[in-house]
PASEBA-1860 file (N, C-alpha, C; in nm, 3 decimals):
! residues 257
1> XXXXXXXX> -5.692/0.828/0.078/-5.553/0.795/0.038/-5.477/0.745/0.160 ~ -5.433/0.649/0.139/-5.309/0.581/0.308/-5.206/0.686/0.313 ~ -5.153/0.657/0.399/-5.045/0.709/0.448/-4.906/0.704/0.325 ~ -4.931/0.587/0.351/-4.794/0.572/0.214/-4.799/0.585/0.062 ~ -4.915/0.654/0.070/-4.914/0.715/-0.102/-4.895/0.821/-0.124 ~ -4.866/0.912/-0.030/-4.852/1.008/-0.009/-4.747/1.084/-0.095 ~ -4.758/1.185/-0.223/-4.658/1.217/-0.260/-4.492/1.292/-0.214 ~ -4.528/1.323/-0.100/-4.404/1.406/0.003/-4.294/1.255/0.002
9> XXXXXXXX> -4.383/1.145/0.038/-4.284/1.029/0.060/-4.253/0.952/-0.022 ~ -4.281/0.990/-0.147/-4.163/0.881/-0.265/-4.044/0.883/-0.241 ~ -3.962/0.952/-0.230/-3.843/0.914/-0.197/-3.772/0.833/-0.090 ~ -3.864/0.840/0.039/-3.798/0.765/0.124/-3.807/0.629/0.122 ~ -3.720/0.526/0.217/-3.714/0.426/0.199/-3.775/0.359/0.279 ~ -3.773/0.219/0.293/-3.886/0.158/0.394/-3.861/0.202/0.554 ~ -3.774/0.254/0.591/-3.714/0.270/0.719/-3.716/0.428/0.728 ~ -3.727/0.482/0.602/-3.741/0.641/0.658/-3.546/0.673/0.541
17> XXXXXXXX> -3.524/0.572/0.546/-3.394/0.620/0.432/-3.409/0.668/0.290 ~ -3.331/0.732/0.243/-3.341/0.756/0.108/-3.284/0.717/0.016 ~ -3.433/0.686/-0.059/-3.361/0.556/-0.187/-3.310/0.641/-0.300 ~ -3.175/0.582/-0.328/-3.080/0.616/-0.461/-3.188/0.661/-0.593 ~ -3.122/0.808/-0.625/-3.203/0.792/-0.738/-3.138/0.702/-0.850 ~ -3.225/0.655/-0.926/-3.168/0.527/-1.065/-3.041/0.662/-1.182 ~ -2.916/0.533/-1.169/-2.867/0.622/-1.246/-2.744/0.690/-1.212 ~ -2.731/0.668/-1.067/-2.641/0.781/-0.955/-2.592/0.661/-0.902
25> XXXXXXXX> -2.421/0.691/-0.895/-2.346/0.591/-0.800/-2.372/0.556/-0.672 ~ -2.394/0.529/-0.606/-2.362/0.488/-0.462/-2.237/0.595/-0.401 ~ -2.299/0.713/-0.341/-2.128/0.716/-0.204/-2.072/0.644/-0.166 ~ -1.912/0.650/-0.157/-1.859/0.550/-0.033/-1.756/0.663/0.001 ~ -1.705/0.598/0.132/-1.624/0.651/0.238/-1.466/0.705/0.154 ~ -1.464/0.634/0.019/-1.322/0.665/-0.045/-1.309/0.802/-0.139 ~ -1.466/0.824/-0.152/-1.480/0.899/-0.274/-1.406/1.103/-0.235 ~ -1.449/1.107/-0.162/-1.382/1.250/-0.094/-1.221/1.246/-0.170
33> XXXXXXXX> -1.157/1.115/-0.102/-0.997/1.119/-0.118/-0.973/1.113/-0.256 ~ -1.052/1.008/-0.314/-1.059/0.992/-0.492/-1.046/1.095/-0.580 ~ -1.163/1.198/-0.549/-1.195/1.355/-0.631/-1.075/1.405/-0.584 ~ -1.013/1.420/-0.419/-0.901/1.474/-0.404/-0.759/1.444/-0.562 ~ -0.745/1.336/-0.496/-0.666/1.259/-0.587/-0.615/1.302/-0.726 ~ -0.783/1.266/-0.798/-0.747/1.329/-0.969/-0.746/1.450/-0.965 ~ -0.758/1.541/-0.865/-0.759/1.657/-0.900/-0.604/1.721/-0.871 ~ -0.557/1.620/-0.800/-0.441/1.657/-0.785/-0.336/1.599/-0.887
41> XXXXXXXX> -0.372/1.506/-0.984/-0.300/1.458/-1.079/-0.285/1.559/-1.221 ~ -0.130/1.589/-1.217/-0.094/1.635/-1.328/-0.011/1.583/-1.470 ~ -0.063/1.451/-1.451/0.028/1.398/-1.570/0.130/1.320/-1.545 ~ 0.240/1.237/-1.571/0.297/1.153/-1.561/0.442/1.258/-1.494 ~ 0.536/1.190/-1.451/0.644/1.303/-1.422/0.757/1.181/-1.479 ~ 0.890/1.262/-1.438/1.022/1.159/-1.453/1.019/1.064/-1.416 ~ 0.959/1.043/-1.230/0.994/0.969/-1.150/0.881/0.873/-1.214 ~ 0.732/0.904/-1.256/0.659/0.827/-1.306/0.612/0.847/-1.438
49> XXXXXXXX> 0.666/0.737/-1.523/0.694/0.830/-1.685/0.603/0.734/-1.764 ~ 0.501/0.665/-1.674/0.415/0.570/-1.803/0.342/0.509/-1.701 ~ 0.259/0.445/-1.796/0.147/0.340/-1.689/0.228/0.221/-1.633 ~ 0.312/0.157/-1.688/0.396/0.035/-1.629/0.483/0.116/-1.551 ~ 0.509/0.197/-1.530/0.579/0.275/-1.409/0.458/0.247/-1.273 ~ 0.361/0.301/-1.334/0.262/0.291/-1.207/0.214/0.181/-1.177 ~ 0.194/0.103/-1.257/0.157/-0.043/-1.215/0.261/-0.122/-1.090 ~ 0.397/-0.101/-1.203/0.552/-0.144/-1.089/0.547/-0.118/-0.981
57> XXXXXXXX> 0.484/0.058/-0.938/0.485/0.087/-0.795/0.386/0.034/-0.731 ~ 0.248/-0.009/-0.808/0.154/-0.063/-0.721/0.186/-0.188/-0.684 ~ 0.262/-0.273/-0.774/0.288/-0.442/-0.720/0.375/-0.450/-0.632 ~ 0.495/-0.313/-0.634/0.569/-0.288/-0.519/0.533/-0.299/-0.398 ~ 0.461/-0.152/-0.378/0.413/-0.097/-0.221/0.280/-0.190/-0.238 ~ 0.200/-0.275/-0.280/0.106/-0.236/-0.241/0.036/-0.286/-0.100 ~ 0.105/-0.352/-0.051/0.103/-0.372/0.104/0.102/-0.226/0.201 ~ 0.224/-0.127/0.118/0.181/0.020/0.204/0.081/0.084/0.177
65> XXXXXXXX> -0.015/0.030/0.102/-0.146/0.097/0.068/-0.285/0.031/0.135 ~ -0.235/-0.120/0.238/-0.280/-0.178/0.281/-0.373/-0.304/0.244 ~ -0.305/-0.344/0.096/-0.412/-0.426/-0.007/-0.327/-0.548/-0.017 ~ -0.400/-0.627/-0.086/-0.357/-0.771/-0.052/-0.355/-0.775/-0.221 ~ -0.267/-0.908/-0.284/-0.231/-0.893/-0.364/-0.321/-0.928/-0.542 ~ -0.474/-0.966/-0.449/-0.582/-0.962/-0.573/-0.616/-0.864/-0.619 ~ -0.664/-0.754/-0.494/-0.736/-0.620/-0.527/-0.596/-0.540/-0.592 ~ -0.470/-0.574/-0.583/-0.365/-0.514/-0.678/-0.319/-0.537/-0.788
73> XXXXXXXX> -0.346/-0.657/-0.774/-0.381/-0.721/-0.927/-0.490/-0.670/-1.034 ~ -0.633/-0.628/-0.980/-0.733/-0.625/-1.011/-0.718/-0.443/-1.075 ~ -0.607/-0.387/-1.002/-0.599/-0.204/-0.987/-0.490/-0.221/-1.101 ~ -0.386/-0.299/-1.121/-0.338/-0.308/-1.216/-0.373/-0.370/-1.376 ~ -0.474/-0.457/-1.377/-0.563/-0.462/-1.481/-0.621/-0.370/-1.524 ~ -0.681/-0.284/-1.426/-0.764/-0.193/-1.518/-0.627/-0.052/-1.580 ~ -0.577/-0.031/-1.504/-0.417/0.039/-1.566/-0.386/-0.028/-1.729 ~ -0.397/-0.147/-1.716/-0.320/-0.228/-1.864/-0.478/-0.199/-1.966
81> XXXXXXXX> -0.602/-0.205/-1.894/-0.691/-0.228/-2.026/-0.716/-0.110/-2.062 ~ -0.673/0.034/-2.018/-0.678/0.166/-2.080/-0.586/0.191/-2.247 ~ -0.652/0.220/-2.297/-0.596/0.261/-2.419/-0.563/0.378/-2.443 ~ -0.593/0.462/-2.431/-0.596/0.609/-2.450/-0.514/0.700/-2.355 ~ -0.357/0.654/-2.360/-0.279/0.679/-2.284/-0.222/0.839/-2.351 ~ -0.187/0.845/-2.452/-0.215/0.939/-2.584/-0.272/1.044/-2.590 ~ -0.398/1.053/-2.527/-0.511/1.141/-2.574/-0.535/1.239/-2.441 ~ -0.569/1.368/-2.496/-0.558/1.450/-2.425/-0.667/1.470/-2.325
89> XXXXXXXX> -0.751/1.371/-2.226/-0.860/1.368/-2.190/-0.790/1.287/-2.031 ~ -0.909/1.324/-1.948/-0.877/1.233/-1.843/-0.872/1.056/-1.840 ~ -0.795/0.951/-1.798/-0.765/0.833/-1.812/-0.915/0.801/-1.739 ~ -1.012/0.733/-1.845/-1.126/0.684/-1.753/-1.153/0.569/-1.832 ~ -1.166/0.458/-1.784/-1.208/0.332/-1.855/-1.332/0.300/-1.857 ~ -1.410/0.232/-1.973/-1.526/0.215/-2.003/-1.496/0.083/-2.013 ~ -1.511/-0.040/-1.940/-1.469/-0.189/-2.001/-1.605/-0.220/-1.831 ~ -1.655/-0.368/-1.929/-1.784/-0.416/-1.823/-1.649/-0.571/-1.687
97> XXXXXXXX> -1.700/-0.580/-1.639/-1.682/-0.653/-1.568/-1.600/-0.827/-1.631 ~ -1.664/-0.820/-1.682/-1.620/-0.957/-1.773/-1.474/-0.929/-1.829 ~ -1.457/-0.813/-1.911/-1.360/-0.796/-1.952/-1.236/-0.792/-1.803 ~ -1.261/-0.701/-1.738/-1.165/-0.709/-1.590/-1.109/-0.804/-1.615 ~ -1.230/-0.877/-1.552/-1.185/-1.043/-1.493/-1.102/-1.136/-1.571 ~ -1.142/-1.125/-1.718/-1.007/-1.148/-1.815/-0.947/-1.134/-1.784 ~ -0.910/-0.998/-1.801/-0.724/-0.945/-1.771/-0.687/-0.926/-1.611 ~ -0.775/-0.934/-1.541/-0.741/-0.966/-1.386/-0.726/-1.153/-1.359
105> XXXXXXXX> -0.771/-1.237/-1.404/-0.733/-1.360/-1.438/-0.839/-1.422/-1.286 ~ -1.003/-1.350/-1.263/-1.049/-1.424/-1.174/-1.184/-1.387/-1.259 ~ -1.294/-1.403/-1.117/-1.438/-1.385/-1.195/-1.525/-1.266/-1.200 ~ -1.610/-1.271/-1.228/-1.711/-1.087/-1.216/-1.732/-1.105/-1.054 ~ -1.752/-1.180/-1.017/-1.767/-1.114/-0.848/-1.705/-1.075/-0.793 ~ -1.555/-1.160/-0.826/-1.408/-1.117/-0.719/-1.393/-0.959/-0.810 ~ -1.455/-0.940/-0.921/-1.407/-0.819/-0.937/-1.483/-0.693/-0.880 ~ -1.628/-0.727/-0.895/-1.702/-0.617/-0.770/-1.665/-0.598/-0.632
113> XXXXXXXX> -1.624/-0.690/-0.604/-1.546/-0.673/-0.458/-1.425/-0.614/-0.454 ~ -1.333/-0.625/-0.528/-1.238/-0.571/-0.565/-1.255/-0.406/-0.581 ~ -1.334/-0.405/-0.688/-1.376/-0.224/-0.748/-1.444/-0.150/-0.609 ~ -1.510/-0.231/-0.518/-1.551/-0.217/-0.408/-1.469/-0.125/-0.297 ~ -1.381/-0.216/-0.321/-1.257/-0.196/-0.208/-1.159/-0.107/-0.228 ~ -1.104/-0.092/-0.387/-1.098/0.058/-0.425/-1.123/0.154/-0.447 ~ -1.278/0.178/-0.419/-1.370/0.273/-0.430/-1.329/0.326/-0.298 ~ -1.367/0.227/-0.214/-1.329/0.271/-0.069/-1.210/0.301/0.015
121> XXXXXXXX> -1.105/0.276/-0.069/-0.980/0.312/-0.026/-0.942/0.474/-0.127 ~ -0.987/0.505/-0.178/-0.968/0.608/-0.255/-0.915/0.584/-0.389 ~ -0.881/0.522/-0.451/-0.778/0.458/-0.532/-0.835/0.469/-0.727 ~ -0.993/0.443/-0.692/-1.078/0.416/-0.835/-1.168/0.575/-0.821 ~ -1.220/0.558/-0.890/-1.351/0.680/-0.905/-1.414/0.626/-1.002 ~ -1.530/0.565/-0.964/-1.638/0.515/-1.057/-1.756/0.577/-1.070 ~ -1.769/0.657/-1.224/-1.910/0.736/-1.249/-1.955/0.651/-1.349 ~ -2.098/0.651/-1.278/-2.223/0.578/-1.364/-2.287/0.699/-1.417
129> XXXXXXXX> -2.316/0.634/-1.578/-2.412/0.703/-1.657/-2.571/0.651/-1.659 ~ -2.628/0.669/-1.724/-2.788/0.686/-1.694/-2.782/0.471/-1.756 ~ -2.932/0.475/-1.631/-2.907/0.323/-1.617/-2.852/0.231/-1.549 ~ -2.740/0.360/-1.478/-2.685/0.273/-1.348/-2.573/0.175/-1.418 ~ -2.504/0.220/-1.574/-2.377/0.146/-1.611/-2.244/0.241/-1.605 ~ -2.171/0.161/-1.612/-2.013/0.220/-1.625/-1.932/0.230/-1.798 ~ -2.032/0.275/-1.887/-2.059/0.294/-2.027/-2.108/0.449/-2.093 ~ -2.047/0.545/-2.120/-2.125/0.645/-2.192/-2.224/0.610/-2.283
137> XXXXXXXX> -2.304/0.688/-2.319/-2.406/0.671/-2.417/-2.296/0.633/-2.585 ~ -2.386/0.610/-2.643/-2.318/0.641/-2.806/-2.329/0.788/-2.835 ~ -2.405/0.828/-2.771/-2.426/1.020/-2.842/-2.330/1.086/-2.748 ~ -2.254/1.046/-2.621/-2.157/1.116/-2.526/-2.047/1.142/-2.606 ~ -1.997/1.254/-2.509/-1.905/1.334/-2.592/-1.802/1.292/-2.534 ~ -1.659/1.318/-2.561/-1.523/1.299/-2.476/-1.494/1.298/-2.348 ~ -1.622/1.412/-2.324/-1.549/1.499/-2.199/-1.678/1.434/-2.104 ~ -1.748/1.305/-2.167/-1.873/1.214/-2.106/-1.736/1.186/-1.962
145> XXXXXXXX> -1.816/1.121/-1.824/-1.735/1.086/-1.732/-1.728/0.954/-1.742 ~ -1.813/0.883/-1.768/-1.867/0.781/-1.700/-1.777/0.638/-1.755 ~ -1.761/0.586/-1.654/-1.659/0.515/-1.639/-1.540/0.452/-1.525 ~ -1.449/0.430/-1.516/-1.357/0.369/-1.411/-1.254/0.499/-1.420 ~ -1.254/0.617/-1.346/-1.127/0.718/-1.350/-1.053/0.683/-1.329 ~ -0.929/0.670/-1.356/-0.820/0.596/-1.294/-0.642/0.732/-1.239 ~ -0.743/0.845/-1.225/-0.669/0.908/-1.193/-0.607/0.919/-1.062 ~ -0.732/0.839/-0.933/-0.676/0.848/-0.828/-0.528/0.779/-0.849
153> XXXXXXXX> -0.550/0.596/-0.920/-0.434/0.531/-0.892/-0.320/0.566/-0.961 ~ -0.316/0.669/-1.049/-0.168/0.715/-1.114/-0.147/0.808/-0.955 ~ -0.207/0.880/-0.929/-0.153/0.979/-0.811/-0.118/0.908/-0.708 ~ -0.159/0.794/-0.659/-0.162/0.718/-0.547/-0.008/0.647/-0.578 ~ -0.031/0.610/-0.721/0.101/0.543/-0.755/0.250/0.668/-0.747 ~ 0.194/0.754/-0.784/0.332/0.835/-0.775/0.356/0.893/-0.625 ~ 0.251/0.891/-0.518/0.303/0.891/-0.366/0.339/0.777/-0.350 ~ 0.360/0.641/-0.386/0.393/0.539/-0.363/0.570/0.506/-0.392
161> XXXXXXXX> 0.528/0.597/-0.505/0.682/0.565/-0.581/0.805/0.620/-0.529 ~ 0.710/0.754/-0.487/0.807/0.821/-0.320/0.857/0.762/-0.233 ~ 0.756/0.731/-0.157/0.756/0.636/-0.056/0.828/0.553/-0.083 ~ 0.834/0.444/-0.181/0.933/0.377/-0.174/1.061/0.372/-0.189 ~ 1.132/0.476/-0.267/1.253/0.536/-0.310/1.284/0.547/-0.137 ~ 1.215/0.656/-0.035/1.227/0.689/0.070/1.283/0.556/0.190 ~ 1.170/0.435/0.149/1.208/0.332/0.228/1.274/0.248/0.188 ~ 1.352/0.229/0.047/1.499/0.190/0.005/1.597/0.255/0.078
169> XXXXXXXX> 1.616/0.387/0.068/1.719/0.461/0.142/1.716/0.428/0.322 ~ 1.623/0.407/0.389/1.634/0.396/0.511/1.594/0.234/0.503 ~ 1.586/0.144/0.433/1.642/-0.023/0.471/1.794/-0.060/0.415 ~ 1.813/0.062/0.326/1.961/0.038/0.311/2.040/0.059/0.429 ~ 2.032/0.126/0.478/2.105/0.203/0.596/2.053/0.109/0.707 ~ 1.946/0.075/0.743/1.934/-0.031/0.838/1.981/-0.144/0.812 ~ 2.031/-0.188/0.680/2.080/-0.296/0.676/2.204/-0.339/0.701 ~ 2.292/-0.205/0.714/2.437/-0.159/0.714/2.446/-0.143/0.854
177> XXXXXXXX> 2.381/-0.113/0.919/2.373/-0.128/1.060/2.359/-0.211/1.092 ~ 2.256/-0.341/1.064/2.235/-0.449/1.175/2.358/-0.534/1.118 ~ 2.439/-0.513/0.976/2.569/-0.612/0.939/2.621/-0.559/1.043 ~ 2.668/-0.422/1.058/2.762/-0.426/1.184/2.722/-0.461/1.330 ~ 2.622/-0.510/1.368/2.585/-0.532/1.492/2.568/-0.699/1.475 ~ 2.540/-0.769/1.390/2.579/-0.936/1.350/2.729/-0.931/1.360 ~ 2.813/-0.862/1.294/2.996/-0.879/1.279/3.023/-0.852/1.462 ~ 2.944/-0.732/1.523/2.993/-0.743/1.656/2.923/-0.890/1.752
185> XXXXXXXX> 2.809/-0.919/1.752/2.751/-1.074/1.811/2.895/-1.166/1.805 ~ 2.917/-1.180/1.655/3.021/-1.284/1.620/3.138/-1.306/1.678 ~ 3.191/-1.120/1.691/3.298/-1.126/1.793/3.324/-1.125/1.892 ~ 3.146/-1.086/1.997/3.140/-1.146/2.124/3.146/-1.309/2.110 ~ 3.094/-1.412/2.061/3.064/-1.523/2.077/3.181/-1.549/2.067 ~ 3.312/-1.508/1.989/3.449/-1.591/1.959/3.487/-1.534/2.115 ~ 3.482/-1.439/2.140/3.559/-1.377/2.259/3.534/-1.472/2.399 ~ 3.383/-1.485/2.390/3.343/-1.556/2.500/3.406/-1.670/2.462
193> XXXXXXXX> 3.390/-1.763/2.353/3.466/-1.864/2.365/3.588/-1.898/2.378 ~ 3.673/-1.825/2.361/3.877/-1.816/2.402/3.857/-1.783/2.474 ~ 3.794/-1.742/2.577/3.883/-1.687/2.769/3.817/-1.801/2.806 ~ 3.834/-1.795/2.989/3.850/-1.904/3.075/3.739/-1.970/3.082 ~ 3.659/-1.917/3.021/3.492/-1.995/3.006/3.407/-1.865/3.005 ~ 3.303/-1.897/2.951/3.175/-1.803/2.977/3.103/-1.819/3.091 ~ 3.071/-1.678/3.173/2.966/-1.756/3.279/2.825/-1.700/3.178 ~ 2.796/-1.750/3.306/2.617/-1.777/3.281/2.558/-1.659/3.255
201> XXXXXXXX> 2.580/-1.539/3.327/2.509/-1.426/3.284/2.605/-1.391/3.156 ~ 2.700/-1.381/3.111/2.722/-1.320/3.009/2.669/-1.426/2.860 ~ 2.652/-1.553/2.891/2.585/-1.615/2.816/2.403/-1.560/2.779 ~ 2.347/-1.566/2.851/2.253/-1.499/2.876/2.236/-1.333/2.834 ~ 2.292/-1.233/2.843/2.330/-1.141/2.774/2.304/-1.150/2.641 ~ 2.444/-1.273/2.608/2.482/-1.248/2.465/2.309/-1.325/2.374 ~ 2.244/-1.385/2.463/2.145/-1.492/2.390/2.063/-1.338/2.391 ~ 2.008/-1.264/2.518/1.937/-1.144/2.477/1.981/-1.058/2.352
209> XXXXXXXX> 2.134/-1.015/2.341/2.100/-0.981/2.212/2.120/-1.047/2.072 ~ 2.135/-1.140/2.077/2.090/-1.222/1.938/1.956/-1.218/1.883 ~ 1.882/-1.257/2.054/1.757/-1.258/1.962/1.676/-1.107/1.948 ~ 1.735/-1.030/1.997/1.697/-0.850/1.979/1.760/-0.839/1.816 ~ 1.798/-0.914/1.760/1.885/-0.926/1.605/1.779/-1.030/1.571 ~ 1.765/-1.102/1.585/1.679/-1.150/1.463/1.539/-1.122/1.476 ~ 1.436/-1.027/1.606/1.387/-0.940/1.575/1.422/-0.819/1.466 ~ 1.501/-0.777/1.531/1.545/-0.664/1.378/1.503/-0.700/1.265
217> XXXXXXXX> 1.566/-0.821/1.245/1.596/-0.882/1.097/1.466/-0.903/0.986 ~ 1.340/-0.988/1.114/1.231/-0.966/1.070/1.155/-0.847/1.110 ~ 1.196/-0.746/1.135/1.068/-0.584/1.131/1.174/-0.528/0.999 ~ 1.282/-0.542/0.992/1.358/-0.512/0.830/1.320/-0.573/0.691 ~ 1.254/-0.686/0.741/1.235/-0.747/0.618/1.079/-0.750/0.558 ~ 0.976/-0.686/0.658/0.841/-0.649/0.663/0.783/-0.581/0.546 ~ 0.692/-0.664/0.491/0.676/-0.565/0.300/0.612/-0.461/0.365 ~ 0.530/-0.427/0.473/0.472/-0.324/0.506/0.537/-0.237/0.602
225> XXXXXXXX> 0.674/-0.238/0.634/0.727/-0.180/0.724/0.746/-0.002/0.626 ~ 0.725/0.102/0.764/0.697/0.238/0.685/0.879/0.309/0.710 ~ 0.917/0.390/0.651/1.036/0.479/0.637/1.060/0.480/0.803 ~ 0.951/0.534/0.867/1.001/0.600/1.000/1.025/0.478/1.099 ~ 0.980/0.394/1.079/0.963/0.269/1.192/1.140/0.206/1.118 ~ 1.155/0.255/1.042/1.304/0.152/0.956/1.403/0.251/1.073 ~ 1.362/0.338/1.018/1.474/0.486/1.066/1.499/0.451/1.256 ~ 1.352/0.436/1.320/1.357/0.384/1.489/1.490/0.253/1.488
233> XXXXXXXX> 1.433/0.154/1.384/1.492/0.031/1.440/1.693/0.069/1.343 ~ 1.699/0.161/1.289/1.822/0.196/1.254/1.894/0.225/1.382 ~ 1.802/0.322/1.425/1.870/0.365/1.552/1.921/0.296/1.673 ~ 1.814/0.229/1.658/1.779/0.106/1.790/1.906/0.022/1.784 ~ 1.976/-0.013/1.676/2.071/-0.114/1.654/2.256/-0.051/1.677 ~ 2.242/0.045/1.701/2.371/0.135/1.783/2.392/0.096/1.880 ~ 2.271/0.134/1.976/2.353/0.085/2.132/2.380/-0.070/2.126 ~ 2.278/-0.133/2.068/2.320/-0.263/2.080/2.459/-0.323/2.015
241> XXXXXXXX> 2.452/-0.268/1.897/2.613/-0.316/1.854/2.725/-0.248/1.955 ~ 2.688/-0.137/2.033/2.807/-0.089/2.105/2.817/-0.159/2.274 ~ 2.714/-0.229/2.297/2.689/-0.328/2.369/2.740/-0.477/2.342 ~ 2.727/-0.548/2.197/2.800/-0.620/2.188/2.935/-0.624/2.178 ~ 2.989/-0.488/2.121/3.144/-0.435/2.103/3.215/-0.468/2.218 ~ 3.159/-0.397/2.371/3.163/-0.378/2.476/3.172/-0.537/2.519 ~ 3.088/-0.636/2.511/3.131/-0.767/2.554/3.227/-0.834/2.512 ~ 3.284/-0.792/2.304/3.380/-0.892/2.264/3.499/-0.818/2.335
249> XXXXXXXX> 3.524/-0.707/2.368/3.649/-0.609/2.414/3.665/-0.648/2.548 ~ 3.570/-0.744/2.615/3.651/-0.767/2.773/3.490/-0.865/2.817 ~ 3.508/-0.952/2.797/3.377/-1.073/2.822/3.405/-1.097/2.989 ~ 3.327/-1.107/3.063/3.332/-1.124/3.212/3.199/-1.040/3.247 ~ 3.250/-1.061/3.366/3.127/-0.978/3.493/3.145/-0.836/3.513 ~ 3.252/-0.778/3.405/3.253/-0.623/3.368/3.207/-0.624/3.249 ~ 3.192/-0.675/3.169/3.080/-0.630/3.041/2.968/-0.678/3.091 ~ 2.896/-0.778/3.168/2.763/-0.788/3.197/2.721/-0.673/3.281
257> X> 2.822/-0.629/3.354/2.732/-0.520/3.434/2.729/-0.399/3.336
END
């Protein structure tokens, strides 16, 4: 008998790896957070009171989840092709690839890549039944798994929906800040312009903080900008408006210093 007929080594793979048994998903790196996820999902709440609630938050944030806007597209399709919103069972979809791509509006590949990428971000939970499909048997019972769970993305969606409520409240407030630090620029620039001339360094000054403002303007306007980085550049925009205050209230070589 050779070496490689050896019954101890059916399982391994040509390299000494071990081949999948037929039938069994593939691990990926998302799946830990996934099981976390649905297990932490209890049902819809106020703040998230339906599946188009959760979808809304995913087309919202979904830059704070770090996805680009196919694979959110693709997470929100499978949200719309669930039926069994109703029923007292976990949300798991049984639909093949073709169908996706319908209601995701691309092809079966962009959608394996897609299911891919939410597998791996935590977001999907995909159990295969025997055969290696995403289909229960005809003889499976309710409480069969197999299918597209889609419990991570209701949970994912309702930390999202947080999150974003959170980073409305702190771009509101940054936005109220950098108006008052634009209204103070304006009234340095008139100031400098009615006295005896501007010199050069306070020109210079005033050009530093303009463009420290329309930085602002774009890290404020960032679809991926997070609560706490809003809250820094809230802050950040105080001294400077009390810096520009400080130049329109007496423009010379005593507000530059």
């Amino acid at each position: 008998m050779r070496p490689h007929d050896n019954h101890d080594d059916r399982g391994a793979g040509p390299r000494g790896r071990t081949r999948a048994r037929p039938g069994v998903a593939p691990r990926c790196a998302g799946e830990a957070a996934a099981r976390g996820r649905a297990a932490a999902f209890r049902g819809f709440t106020p703040a998230l009171p339906h599946a188009g609630a959760a979808r809304r938050a995913l087309e919202e944030g979904g830059r704070q989840l770090g996805l680009r806007p196919g694979p959110v597209r693709t997470l929100c399709a499978l949200l719309a092709l669930y039926r069994g919103w109703g029923l007292r069972r976990p949300p798991v979809l049984a639909a093949t690839n073709a169908a996706i791509a319908r209601a995701a509006g691309c092809d079966e590949r962009t959608v394996q890549k897609h299911l891919a990428l939410l597998r791996a971000r935590g977001l999907v939970l995909v159990e295969y039944g025997p055969h290696n499909r995403r289909r229960p048997e005809p003889e499976a019972g309710p409480g069969d798994p197999a299918g597209i769970d889609l419990r991570p993305a209701l949970a994912a969606a309702a930390e999202l929906r947080a999150l974003l409520d959170r980073l409305e409240r702190e771009r509101r407030a940054a936005v109220a800040e950098l108006r008052l630090a634009q209204r103070a620029l304006l009234l340095a620039r008139a100031a400098l312009a009615g006295g005896d001339g501007p010199t050069p360094e306070a020109l210079e000054t005033l050009e530093g903080h303009r463009r420290a403002l329309r930085r602002s303007r774009r890290q404020l306007n960032h679809p991926a900008a997070a609560p706490a980085e809003l809250a820094a550049l809230r802050q950040g925009l105080g001294p400077l408006r009390a810096a520009l205050e400080a130049l329109a209230a007496a423009p010379g070589p005593a507000a530059v210093d």
